[in-house]
N, C-alpha and C positions, 0 to 999 in steps of 0.2 A: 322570666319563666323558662325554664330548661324543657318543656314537653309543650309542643304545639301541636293547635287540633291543624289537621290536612285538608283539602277537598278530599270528598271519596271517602269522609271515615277514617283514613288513618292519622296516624299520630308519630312525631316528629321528638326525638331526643337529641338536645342541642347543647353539649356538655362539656367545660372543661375543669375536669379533676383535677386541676396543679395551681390552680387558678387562673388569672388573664393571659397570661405569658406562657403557660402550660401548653398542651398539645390540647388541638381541638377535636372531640367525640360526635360523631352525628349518625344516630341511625334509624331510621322510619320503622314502624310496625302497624299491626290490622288493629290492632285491642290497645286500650287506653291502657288496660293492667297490665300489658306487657311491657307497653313503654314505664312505666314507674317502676314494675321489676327492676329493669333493666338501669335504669336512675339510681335506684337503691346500691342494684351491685356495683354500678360504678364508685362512687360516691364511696363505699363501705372497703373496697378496694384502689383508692385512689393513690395509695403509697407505690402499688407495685408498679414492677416494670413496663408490661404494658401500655400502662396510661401515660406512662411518665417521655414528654418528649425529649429532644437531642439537645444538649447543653451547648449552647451557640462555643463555636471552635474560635479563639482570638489570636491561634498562632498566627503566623506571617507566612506565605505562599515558601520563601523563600527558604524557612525554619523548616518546613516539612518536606521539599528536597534535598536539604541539607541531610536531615536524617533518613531518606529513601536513598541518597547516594552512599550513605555511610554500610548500609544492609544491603543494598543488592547493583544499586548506579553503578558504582567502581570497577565491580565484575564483569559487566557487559560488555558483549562485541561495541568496538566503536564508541568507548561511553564518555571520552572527553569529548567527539560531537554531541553526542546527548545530554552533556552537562551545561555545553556553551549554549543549545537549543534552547533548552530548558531557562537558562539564566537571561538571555533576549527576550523571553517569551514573560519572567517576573517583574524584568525593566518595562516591555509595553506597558504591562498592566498595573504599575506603578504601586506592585507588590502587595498582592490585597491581602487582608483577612482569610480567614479561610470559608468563614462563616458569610463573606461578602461575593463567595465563587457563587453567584446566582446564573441561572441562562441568562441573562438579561447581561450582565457584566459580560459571560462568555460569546455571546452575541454581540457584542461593539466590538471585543477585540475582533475577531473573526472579519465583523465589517470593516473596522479600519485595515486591515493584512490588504483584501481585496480590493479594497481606493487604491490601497498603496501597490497594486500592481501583482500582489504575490499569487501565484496560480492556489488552483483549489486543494489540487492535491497534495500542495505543500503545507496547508493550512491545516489538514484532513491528517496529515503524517505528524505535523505539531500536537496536535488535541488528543492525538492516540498516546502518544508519547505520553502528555498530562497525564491521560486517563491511566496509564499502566500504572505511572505513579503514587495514584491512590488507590486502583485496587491492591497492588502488592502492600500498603500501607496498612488495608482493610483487612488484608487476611491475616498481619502481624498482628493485629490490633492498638496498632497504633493509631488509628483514624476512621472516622465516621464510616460503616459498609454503604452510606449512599455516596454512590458516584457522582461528582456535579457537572460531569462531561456527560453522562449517558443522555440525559433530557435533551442534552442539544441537537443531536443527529449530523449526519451529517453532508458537505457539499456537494454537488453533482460533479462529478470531474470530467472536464472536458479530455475525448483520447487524442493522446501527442500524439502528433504526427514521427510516422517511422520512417525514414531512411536508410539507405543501405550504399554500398560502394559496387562500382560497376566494374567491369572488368578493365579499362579504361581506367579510372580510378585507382584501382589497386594496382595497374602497373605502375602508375605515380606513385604511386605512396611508397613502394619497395624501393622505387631509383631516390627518391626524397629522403629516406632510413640509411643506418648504418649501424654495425655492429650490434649491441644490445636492443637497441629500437627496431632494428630491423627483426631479428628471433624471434620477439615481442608478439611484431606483428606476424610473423609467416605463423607462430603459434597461435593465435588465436583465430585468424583466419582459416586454420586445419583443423580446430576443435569448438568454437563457438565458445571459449571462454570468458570470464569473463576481467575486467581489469585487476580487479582486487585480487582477483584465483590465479591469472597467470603473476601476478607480480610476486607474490608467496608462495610461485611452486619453486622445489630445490630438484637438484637435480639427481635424487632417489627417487623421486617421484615420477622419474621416466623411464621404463624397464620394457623387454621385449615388445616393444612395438606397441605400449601403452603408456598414455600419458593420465595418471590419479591428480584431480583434485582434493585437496583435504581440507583447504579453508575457501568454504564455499557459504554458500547466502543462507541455507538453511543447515549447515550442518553434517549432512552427510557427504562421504566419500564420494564422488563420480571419475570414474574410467569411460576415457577415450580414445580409441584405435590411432594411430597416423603412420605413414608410408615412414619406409627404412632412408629417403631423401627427407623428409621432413626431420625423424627423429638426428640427424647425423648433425643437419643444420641449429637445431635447437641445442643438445645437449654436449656443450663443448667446455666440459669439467667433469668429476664424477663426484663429488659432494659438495653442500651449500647451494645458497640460494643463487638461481640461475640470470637473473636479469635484474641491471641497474640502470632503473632509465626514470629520466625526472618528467612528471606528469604533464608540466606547465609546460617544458619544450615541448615533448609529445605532441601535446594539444596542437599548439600551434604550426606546426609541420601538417599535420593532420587536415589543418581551416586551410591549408596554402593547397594541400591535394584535394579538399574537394572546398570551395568555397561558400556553394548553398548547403552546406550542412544546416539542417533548423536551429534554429532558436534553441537551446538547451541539451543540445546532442550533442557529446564528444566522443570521447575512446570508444563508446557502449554502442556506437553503430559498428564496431568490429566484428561484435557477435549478432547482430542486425545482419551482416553483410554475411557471415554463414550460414545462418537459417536462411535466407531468401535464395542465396545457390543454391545450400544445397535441396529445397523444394522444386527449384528452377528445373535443376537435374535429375528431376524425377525419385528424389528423397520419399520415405515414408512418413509419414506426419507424427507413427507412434515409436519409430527408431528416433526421430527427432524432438520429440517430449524427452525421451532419457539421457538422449544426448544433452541436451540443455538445462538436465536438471529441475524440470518444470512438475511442479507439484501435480499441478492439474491440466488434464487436455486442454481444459480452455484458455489458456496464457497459451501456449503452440500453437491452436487454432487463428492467430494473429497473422500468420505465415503461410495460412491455406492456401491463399490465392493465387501464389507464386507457383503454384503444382501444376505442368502445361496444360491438362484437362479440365481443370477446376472450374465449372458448371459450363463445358462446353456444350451439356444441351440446348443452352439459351441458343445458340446456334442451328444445334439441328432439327429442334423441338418447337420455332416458333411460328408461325401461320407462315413467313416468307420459307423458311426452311431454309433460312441463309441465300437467299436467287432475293435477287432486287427485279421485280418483273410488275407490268400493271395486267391486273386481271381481265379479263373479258368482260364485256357488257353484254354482247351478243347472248343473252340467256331464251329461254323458253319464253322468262316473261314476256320479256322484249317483241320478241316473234307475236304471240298474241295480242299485245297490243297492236 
């Protein structure tokens, strides 16, 4: 029976128009006539679109990045990483269906990643990845508009711990460099760049006392000021690209000048170590958003604390008033007793 009677008087339509396998219809109403209306219309309309569910997908995870890399993959910043991501990410899942991307499937891989040690935010940057994948897919119409990443939500990311280079520090690391490594670094330590941006700047890109990024993380240009000692040292050509320095050395010069660098932090504490100077120094937090290219106050706000004021009322503001001193007993009460 497709109409059941409810507690309360109402009534229940329990319907599927395509048959067993079809999509399932269910809607309650106050009147028995309404619910049969509404049976009728189904039923008498069971061809169209509406009723009709999504025809299970049998392609292969693998066949539909194939064809998302062929329309938009290729073209992207960085998209041989996003192809290799993508292609580790078909081998976990031992290449499902598309029709088998349930949360439940997306949920084991996810769990197995975290057994396996991978932090959240890696896992979280994996599934977005996915996920662009088949919106962009969605909107060609090549692929189902339900996303099968969205249901999942996602990880809570623990925040990395940040590090920065001391003054100490970076006079090791300058005596430890030489030649391009060294430019490198005096540059990025003078503008807060970052590795990707100083290694593709040329050296048109350095003009009266300005130094333009033009391949930067979102896209736009950013200028930044540096002393006519900075620029002299940096810019020793006047076209092409300015520094050839191999990453993996770098690195390692870098672990030898500071040794507790965290877990997962290399070059990108460069510009870690300019924001926290330059705050140290009495920076301004929103000359230092534009500096850094930071979309939003709140990626800058990371850096506030390094500001030498930054909530120095907890000082003068707190019952001690900053005096470590023991109070009087001797009160009025005291006395009358």
């Amino acid at each position: 029976m497709t109409i059941k009677a409810l507690e309360g008087g109402r009534y229940k339509v329990d319907i599927r128009p395509q048959g067993r396998e079809g999509k399932r219809v269910q809607r309650i109403f106050k009147k028995k006539a309404d619910a049969m209306a509404f049976e009728r219309h189904v039923m008498l309309t069971a061809n169209n679109e509406e009723w009709k569910g999504e025809p299970r997908d049998f392609r292969s995870l693998s066949e539909l990045v194939d064809i998302w890399w062929a329309y938009e993959g290729c073209n992207l910043k960085y998209a041989n990483s996003r192809k290799s991501a993508l292609t580790r990410m078909i081998n976990d899942m031992d290449d499902p269906a598309i029709y088998q991307m349930t949360p439940r499937l997306l949920g084991r891989y996810r769990s197995d990643r975290l057994q396996g040690g991978v932090k959240a935010s890696t896992i979280n940057r994996e599934l977005n990845l996915l996920m662009g994948v088949f919106t962009h897919l969605a909107e060609l119409g090549i692929c189902s508009q339900t996303n099968p990443i969205k249901s999942l939500g996602w990880l809570k990311e623990e925040k990395p711990e940040m590090s920065y280079l001391t003054e100490l520090d970076i006079e090791r690391l300058l005596n430890f460099v030489t030649g391009d490594s060294w430019r490198i670094t005096v540059l990025c330590l003078s503008t807060g760049a970052r590795w990707g941006e100083a290694t593709q700047l040329r050296a048109e890109n350095l003009m009266h006392g300005r130094v333009t990024f033009t391949k930067t993380k979102n896209g736009k240009h950013r200028t930044v000021p540096v002393s006519d000692e900075v620029m002299k040292a940096v810019k020793v050509k006047e076209s092409g690209l300015l520094f050839d320095v191999d990453y993996q050395a770098y690195r390692a010069i870098l672990k030898k000048a500071k040794p507790d660098l965290p877990s997962g932090q290399a070059v990108h504490v460069l510009r870690h170590t300019f924001a926290a100077h330059f705050m140290m120094n009495g920076g301004n937090i929103l000359t230092l958003q534009k500096i850094m290219g930071h979309s939003s106050i709140q990626q800058t706000m990371t850096y506030a604390h390094f500001a030498p004021d930054y909530l120095n009322e907890a000082i003068s503001c707190n019952p001690l008033k900053g005096c470590i001193h023991i109070p009087s007993t001797n009160t009025g009460y005291n006395d009358a007793l």
